[in-house]
KOLSELUM-939859 format. One record per residue (C-alpha): x negated, y negated, z negated; residue number from 1; residue in one letter. Coordinates in pm, whole numbers, plus 32768, in hexadecimal, padded with zeros to 4 digits. Example, Ala and Ser with C-alpha at 12.3 -4.5 7.8 and 13.67 -1.06 7.14 Angstrom:
   east   north     up   seq   type
   7B32    81C2   7CF4     1      a
   7AA9    806A   7D36     2      s
REM end
This chain:
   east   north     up   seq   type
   8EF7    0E67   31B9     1      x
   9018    0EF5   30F8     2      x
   913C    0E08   310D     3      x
   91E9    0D7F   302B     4      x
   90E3    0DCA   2F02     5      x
   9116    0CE4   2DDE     6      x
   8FD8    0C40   2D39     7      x
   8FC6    0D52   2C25     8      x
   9004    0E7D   2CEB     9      x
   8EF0    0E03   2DE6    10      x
   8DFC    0DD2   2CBB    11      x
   8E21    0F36   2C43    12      x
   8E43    0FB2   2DAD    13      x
   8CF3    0EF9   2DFA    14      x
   8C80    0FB3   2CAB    15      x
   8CC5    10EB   2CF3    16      x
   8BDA    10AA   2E47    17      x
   8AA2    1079   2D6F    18      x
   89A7    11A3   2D20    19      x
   88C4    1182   2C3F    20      x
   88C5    100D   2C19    21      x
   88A7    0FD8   2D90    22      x
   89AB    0F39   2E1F    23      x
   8A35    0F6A   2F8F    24      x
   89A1    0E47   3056    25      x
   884B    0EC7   2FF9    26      x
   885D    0FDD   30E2    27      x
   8791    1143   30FE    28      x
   87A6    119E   3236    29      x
   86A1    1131   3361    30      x
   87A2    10E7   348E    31      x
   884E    0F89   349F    32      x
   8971    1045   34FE    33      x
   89E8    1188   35EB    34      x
   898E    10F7   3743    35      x
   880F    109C   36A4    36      x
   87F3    1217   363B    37      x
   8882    12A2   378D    38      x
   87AF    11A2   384B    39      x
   8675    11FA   377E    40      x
   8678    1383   37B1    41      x
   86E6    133C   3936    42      x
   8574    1272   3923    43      x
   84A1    136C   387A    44      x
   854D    147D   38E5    45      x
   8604    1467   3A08    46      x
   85DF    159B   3A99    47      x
   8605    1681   3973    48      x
   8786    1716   398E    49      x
   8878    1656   38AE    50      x
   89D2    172D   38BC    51      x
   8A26    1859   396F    52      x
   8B95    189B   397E    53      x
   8C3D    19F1   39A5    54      x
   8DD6    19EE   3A42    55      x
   8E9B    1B25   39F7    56      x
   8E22    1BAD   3B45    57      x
   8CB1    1BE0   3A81    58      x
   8C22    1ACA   3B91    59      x
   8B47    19E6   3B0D    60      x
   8ADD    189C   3B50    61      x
   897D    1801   3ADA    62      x
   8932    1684   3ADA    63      x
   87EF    15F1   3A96    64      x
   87C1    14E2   3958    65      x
   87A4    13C8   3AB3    66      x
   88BD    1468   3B84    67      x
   89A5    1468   3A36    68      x
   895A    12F3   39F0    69      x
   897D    129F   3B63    70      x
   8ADC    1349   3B5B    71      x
   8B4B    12AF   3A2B    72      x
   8AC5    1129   3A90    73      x
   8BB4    118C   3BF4    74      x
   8CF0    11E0   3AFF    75      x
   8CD3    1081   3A4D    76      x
   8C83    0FC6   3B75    77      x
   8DD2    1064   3BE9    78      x
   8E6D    1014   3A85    79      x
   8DE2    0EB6   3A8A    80      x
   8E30    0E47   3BFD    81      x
   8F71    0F08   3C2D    82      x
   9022    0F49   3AF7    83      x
   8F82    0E03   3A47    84      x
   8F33    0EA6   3916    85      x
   8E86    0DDA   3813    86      x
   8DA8    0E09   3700    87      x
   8EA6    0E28   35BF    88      x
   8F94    0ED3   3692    89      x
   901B    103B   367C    90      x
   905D    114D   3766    91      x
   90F6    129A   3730    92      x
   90F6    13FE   37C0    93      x
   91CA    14F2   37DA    94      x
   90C8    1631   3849    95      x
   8FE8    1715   37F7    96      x
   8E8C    1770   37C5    97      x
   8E04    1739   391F    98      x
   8CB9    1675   39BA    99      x
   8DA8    1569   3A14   100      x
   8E4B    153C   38B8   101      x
   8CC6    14F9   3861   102      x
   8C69    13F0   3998   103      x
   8DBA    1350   3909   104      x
   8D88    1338   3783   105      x
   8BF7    12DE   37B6   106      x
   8C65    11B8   38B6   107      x
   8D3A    1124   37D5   108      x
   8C39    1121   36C0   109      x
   8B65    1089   37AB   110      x
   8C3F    0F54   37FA   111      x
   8C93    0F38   367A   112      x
   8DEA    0FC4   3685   113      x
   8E97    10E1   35D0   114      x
   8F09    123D   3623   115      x
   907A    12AE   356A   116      x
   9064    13FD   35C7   117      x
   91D0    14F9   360B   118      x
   91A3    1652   3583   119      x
   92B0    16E0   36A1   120      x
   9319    17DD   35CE   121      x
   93E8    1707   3509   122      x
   9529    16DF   353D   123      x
   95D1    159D   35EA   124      x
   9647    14D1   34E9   125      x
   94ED    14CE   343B   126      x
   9431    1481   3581   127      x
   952D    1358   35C1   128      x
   94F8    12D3   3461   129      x
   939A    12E1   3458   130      x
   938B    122E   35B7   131      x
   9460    1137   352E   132      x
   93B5    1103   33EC   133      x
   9256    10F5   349C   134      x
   9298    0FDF   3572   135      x
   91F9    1055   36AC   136      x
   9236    0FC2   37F5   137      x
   91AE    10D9   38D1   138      x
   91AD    1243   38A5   139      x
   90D0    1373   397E   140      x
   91D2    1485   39B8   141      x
   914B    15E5   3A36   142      x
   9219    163D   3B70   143      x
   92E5    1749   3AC3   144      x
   9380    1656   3998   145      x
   93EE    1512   3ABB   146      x
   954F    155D   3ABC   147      x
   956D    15AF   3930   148      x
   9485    1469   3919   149      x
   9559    1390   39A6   150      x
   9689    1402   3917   151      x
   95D0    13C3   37B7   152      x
   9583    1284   37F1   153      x
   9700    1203   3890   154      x
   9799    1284   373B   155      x
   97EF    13E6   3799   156      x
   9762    147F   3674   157      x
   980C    137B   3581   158      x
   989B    1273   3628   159      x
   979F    1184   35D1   160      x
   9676    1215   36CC   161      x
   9534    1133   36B3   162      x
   9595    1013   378E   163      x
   9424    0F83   375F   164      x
   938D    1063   384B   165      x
   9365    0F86   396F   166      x
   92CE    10B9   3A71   167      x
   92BB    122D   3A5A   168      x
   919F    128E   3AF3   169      x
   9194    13D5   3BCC   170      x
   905F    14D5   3B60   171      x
   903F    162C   3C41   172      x
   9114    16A7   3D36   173      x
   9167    163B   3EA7   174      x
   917E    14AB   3EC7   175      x
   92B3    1415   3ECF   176      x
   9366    12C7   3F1E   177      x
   93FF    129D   3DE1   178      x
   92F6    1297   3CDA   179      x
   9177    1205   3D1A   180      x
   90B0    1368   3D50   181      x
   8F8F    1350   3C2D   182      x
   8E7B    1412   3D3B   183      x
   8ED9    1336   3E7C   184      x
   8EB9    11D7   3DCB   185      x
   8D69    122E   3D64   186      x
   8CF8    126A   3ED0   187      x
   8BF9    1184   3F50   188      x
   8BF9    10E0   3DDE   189      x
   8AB3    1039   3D74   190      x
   8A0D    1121   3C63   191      x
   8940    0FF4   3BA9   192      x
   8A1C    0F45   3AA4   193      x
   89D4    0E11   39D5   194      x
   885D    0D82   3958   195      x
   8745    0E5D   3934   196      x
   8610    0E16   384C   197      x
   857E    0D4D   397F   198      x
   868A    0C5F   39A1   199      x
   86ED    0D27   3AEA   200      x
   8859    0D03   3B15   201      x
   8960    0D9A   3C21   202      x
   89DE    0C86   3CF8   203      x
   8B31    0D0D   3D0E   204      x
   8B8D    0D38   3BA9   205      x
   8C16    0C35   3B1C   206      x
   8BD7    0B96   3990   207      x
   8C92    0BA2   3887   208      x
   8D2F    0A52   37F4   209      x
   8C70    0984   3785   210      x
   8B0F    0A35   3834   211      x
   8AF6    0B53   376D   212      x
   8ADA    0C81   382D   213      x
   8A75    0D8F   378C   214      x
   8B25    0E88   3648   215      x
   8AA5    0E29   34D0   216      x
   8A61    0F71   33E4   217      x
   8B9E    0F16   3329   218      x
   8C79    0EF3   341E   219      x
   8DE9    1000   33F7   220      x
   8D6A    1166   34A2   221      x
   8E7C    1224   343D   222      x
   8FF0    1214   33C2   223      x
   9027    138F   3365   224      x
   915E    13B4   32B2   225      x
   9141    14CA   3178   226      x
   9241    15F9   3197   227      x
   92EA    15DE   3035   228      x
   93F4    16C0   2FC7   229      x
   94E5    15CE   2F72   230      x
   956A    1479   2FF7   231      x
   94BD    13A9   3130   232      x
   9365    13CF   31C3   233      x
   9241    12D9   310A   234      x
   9180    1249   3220   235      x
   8FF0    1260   31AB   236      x
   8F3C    1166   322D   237      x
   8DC8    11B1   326B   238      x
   8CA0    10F0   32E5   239      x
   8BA6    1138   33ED   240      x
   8A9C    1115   32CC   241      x
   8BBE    11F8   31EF   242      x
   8B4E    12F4   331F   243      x
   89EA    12A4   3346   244      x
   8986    12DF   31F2   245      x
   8A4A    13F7   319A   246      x
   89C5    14BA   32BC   247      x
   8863    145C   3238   248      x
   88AD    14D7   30DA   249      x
   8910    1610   316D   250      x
   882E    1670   325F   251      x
   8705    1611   3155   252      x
   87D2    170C   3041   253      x
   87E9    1817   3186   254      x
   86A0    1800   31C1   255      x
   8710    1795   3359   256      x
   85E3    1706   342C   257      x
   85EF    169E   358B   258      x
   8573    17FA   3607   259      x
   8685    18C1   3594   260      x
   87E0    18ED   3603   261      x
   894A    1903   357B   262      x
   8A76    1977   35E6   263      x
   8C00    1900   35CD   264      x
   8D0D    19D0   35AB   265      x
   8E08    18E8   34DA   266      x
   8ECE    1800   35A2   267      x
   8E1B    1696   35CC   268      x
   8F79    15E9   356F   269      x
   8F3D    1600   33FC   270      x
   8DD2    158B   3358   271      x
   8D5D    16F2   331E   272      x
   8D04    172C   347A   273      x
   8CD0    15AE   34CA   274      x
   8BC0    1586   33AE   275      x
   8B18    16BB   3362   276      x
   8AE8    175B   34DC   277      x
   8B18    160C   35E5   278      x
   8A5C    14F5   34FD   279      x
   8983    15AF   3421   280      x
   8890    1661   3536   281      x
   88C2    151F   361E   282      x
   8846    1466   34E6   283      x
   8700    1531   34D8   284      x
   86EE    1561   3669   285      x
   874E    16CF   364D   286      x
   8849    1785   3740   287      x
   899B    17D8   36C0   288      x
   8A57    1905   378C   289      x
   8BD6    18BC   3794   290      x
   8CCF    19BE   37CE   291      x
   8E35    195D   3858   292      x
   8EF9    1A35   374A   293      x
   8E46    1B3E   363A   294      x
   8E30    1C93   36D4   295      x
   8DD4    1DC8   3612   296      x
   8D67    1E9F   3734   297      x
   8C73    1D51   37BC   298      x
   8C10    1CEE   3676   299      x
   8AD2    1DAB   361D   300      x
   8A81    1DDF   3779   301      x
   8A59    1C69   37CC   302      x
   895A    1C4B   368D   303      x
   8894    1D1B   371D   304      x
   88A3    1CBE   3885   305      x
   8874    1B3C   3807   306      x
   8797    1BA8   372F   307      x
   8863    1AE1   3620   308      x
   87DD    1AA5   34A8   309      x
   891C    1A0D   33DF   310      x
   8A77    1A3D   341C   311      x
   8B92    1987   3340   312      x
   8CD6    1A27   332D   313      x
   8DF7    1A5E   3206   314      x
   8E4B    1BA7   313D   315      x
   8F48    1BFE   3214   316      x
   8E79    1C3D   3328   317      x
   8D94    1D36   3242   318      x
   8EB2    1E06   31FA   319      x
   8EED    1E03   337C   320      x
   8D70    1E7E   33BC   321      x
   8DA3    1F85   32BF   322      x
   8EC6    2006   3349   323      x
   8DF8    1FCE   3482   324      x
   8CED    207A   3420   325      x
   8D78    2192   336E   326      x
   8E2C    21F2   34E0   327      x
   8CF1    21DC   3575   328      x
   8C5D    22E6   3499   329      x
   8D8B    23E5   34D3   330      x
   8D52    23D6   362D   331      x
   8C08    243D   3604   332      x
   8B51    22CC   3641   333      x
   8AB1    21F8   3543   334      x
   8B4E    20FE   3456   335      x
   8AFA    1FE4   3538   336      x
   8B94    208B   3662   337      x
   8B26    2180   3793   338      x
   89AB    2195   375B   339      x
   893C    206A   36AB   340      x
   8842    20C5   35B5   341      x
   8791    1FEE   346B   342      x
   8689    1FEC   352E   343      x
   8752    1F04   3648   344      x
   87B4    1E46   352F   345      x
   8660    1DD8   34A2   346      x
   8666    1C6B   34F1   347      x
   87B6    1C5B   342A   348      x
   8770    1B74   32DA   349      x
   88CB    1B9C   3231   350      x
   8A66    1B35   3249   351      x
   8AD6    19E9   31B5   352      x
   8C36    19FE   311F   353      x
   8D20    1941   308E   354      x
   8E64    1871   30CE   355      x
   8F48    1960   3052   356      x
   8F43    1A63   2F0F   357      x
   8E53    1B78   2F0F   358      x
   8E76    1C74   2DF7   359      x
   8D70    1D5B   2D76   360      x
   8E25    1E8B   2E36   361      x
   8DF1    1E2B   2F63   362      x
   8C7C    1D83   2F19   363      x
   8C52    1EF7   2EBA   364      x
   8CEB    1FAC   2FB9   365      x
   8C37    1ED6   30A4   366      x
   8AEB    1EC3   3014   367      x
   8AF4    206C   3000   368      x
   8B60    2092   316D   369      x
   8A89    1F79   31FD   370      x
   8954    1F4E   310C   371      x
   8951    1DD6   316F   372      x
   892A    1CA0   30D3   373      x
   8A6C    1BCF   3073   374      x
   89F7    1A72   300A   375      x
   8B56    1A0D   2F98   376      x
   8BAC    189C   2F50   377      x
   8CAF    179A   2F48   378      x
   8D2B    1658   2F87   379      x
   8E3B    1585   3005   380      x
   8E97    14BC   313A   381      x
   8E97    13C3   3002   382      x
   8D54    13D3   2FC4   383      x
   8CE8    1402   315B   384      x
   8CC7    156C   313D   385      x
   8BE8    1641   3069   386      x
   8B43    15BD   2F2F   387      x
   8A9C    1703   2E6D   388      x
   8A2A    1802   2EE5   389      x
   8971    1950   2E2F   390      x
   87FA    1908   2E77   391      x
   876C    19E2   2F89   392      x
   8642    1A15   2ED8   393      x
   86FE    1AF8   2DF4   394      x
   8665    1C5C   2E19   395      x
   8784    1D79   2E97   396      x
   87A4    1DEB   2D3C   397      x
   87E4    1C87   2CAA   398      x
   88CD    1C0E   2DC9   399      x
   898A    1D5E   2D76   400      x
   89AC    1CFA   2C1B   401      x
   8A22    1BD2   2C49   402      x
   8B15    1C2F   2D1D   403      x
   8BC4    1D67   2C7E   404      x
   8B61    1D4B   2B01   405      x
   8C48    1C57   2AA0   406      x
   8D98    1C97   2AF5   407      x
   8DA7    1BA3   2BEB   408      x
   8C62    1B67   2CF7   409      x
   8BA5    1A49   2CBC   410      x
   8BAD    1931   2DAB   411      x
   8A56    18CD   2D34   412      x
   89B1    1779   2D0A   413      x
   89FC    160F   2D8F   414      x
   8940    1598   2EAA   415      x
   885E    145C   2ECB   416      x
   8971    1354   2F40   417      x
   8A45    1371   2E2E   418      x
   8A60    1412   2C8C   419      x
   8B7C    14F6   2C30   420      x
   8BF2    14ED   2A95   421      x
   8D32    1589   29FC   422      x
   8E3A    148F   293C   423      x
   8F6D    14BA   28A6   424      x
   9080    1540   2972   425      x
   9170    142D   28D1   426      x
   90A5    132E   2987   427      x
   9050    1265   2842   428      x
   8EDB    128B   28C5   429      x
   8E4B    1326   27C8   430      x
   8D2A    13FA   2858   431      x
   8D12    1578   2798   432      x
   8BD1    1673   279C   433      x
   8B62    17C3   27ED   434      x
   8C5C    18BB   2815   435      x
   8D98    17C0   27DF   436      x
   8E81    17C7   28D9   437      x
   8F23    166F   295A   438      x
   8F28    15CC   2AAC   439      x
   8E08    15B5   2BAC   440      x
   8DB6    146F   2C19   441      x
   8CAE    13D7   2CE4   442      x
   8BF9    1271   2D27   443      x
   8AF5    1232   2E30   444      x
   8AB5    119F   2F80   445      x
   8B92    12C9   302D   446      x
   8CD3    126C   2F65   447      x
   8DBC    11BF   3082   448      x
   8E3A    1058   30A9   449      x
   8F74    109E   301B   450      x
   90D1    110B   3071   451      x
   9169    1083   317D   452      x
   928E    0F84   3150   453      x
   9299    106C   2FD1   454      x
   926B    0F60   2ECB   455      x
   932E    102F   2DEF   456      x
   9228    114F   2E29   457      x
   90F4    106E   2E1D   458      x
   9154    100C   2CE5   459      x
   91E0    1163   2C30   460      x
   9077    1207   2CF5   461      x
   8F9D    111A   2CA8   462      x
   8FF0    10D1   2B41   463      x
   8EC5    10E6   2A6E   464      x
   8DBB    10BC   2BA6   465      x
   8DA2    11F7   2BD2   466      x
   8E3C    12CA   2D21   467      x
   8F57    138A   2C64   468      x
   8F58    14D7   2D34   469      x
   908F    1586   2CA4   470      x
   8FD9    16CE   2C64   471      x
   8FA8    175D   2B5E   472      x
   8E19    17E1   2AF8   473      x
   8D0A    180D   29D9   474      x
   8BBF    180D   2A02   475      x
   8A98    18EF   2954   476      x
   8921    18B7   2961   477      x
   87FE    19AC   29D5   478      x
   86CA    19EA   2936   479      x
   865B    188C   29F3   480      x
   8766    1795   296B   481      x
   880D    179A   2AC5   482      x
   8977    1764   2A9A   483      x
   8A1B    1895   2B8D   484      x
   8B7F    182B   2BAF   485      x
   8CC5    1915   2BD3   486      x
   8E17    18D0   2C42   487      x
   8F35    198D   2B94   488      x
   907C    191A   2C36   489      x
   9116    17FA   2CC3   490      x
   91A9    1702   2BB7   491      x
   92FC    16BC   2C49   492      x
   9333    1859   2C88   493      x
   92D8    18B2   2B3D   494      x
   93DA    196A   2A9B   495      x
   9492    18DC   2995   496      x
   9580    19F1   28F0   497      x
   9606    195C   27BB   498      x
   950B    1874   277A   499      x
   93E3    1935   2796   500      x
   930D    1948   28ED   501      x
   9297    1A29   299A   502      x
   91A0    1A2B   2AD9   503      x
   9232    1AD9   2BDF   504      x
   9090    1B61   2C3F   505      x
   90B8    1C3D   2AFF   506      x
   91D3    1D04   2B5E   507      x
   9166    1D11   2CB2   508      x
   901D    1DAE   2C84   509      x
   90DC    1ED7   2BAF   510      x
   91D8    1EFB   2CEB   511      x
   90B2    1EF9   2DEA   512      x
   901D    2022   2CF5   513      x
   911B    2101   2D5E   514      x
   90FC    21E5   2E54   515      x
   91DB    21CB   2F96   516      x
   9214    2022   2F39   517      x
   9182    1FA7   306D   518      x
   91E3    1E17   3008   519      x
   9289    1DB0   2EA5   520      x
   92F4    1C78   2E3C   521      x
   936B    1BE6   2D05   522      x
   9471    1B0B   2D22   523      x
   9531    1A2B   2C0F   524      x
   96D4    1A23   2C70   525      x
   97F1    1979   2BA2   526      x
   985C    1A3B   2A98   527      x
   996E    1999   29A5   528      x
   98ED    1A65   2876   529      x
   9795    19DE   2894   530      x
   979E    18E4   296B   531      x
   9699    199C   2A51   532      x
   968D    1B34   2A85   533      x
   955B    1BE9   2B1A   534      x
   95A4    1CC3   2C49   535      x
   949E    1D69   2D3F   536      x
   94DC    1D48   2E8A   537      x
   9413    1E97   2F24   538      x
   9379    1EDF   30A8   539      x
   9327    203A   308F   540      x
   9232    210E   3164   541      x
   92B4    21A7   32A5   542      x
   92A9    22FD   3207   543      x
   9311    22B3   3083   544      x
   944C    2354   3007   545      x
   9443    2282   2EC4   546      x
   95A3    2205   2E24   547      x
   95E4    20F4   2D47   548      x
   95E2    21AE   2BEB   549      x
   94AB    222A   2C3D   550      x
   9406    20ED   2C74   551      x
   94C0    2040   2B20   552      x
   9441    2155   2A4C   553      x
   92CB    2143   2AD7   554      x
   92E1    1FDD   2A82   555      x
   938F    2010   2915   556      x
   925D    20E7   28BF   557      x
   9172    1FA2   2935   558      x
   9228    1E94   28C6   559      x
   9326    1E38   27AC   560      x
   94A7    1E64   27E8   561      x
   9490    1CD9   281F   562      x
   9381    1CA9   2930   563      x
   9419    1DDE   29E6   564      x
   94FB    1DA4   2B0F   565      x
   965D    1E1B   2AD6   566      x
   9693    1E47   2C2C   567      x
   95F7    1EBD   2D6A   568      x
   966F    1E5C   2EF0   569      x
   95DF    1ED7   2FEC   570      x
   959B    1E56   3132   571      x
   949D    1E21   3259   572      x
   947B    1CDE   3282   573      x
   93DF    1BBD   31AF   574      x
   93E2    1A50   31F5   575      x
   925B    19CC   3216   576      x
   91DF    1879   326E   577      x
   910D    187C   33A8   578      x
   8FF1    18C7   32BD   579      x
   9070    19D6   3241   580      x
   90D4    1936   30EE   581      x
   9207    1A17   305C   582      x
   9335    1942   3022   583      x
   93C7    19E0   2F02   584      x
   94C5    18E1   2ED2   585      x
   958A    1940   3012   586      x
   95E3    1AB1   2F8C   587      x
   967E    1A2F   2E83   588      x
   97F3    1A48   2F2A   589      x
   97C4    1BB4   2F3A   590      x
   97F3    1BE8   2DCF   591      x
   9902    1B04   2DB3   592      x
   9A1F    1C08   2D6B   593      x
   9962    1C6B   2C0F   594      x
   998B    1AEE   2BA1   595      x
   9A81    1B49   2AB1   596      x
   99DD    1C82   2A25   597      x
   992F    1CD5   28D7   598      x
   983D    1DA6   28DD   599      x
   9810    1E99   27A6   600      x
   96D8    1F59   2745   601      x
REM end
């Protein structure tokens, strides 16, 4: 699937997709592909609800597991007949999470074709590469993004636009001339699609060449393209079995049957809220609850009113619930807002988190405040989405150990589809031990197809058949043997002042220790005297008074002259990924006028 993959980067590539000896084609999940899981809970459970969606307006809508798959076999029919969309083909979006941005991803899956999502809050020039680069031919455009749409794709943004997008495709608003209206073409559309088990076919759909009609399990799902730091977007292709199984090994580490819900707050353009809260329940014929944007004030109230069991979300949005929640209890209500009590919250299992950097502060903080279960974990779009997690069985005192006893919260133990191990950070492969830190890397059936048009990444990635992550993490064992797993910093933002590195984590979780810092990151800039200097770049609490000698000095009696910053800027804004990943690499301009500076003790 990855183009242009030479013979030896597609042996170590098909390598690093084994776990355990088992290789890929033998598969582990029990659905031939996404449309035989939809159309088997639509069976057996047709009338149990599927998704309910919430706009910002708090209305929700509910559909059924039977009305869901009716709606999404009327959106391919429309693909198929109108827009002659194949399987192998892509289509894009430019949206947001939305019941429609659903119908459209699952009918795609359904015919065997692939979604290339648009986070929209990129800017223009990324959008227009990354149509461009995904070779799409039609993309879903909310209402609100046409005109900026079309302007992307006629080279507005760069000049080059994404002249392979044959139709934009209008979704929302009021129907227009100009575009094909997404609601109005499905109208009167047939809602069976393809073969069933019985042979049963629609007579108005047509075959695909050659007779085959229906999507295979390894057929492209998803071209996601990974927000890196530096130079151009990686497109990550995944499989609908890369999906399928994933969402299996995560709803078995969860604990997730059929009878319980979840809820998404994360936007569905990136795999976080694609995997863990719109495949994972549907995988186990549970409900998921899915929220149009995050929202603080709605946010405990809808568990309870949904009566909601899981929730995923990043560490961003705990420090937002804090802050939430300590505003709530000045004015008199409880933490979870107006008069929401533990009690209301009894069905509530625990938080998932991960896809951005949680430190043991703010574990703390909201483990104090909240008293509820964070089941942190990781993963990568790379590798699908999450592949460890720490175990849910752990009691409250054990999950609190491992999350804030050793300097950095554990991100726990692999899941089933794939095994985790720490090698070199040189890349020679050499795998290290317990408590030596090196480079986290994963194999299993969750580990992607490969870069898209990368070879150059396949092969640098894929080098000893192994998924290369570029973080860097240790491991340590419990009482058990279980490997937990830790991540201490990102490889390519370590800090590298005159030859020795530092992980920008460390010096963050002293700067998070003091009081007033509301946010402070460590960030590497150009420094001719060492080639790299350490600053801080500081968000401080609305009420704080602190100034930067204060905050060096704390730090100095933490830290060594060396790993302290030498300088502090302050500011109020920090650039995030849409997961709420910090991008430390983008502050780095605002130190550039101490480039030329020596620091002395």
């Amino acid at each position: 699937m990855a183009k242009e993959v030479d013979a030896r980067t597609a042996a170590k590539l098909y390598q690093a997709r084994i776990k355990d000896g088992v290789p890929p084609e033998l598969k582990k999940v029990p659905f031939r592909n996404i449309r035989d899981m939809l159309s088997m809970h639509s069976k057996t459970s047709g009338e149990k609800t599927c998704l309910i969606y919430y706009d910002n307006d708090d209305r929700a809508q509910k559909l059924s597991y039977a009305e869901f798959n009716a709606r999404v076999h009327q959106a391919a029919n429309f693909m198929v007949e109108d827009l002659d969309v194949r399987r192998g083909d892509r289509v894009a979006t430019i949206a947001y999470n939305h019941l429609d941005t659903v119908l459209i991803y699952f009918a795609c899956w359904v015919i065997g074709a692939a979604v290339a999502p648009q986070n929209v809050a990129e800017d223009d020039r990324r959008i227009a590469f990354i149509l461009r680069n995904s070779e799409a031919r039609v993309c879903f455009v909310r209402s609100e993004y046409l005109e900026r749409a079309r302007n992307i794709a006629q080279g507005g943004a760069d000049g080059e636009g994404a002249p392979n997008i044959e139709r934009i495709v209008q979704v929302g608003g009021a129907a227009s001339e100009e575009y094909i209206h997404f609601h109005e073409a499905l109208k009167n559309r047939p809602t069976t699609y393809l073969a069933d088990e019985s042979g049963a076919k629609s007579a108005d759909v047509p075959l695909r060449e050659g007779g085959e009609a229906s999507a295979r399990i390894d057929d492209e799902a998803l071209l996601v393209y990974t927000s890196g730091t530096t130079g151009t977007p990686k497109g990550v292709i995944l499989s609908q079995y890369n999906l399928l199984v994933d969402a299996q090994g995560i709803s078995q580490w969860q604990a997730v049957t059929g009878n319980q819900r979840t809820m998404c707050v994360l936007p569905i353009h990136h795999v976080n809220g694609i995997v863990v809260t719109l495949m994972m329940p549907l995988f186990v014929g549970g409900c998921t609850v899915l929220n149009r944007r995050f929202s603080v004030s709605h946010f405990w109230e809808r568990i309870v009113r949904e009566r909601v069991n899981v929730v995923s979300v990043v560490p961003t949005l705990l420090q937002f619930l804090i802050e939430y929640g300590a505003r709530e209890r000045a004015a008199g209500n409880t933490i979870f807002g107006g008069n929401i009590s533990r009690l209301d919250l009894a069905h509530f299992r625990h938080l998932i988190c991960g896809a951005g950097t949680l430190s043991v502060a703010l574990a703390k903080a909201f483990s104090e405040m909240f008293g509820i279960t964070i089941i942190h974990g990781y993963g990568l779009s790379e590798t699908t989405c999450y592949s460890c997690f720490l175990p849910v069985s752990l009691s409250w005192e054990a999950n609190q150990r491992w999350l804030l006893a050793h300097d950095y919260p554990s991100i726990g133990c692999p899941i089933e589809p794939n095994e985790m191990a720490i090698f070199s950070a040189d890349g020679s492969g050499a795998q290290l031990g317990e408590g030596e830190r090196g480079e986290i890397c994963i194999r299993g059936h969750n580990v992607m197809q490969g870069y898209f048009k990368r070879p150059d990444a396949n092969a640098e990635t894929f080098r000893f058949g192994w998924f290369r992550s570029g973080d860097e993490g240790f491991y340590l064992r419990d009482e058990a043997g279980r490997q937990f797993f830790f991540i201490a910093g990102r490889i390519k933002e370590l800090i590298n002042r005159g030859g020795v590195k530092f992980s920008p984590l460390d010096i963050e979780e002293v700067l998070l220790g003091i009081d007033g810092v509301k946010i402070g990151l460590a960030v590497g800039f150009e420094n001719v005297y060492y080639g790299e200097e350490i600053g801080a770049y500081v968000v401080l609490e609305a009420d704080a008074r602190l100034n930067e000698a204060e905050i060096i000095a704390t730090c100095r009696e933490q830290m060594p002259f060396e790993k302290s910053p030498k300088v502090v800027v302050f500011g109020s804004e920090i650039p995030v990924t849409s997961t709420g990943k910090y991008q430390r690499l983008k502050l780095q301009d605002r130190f550039a006028e101490w480039a030329n500076t020596q620091f002395r003790r």
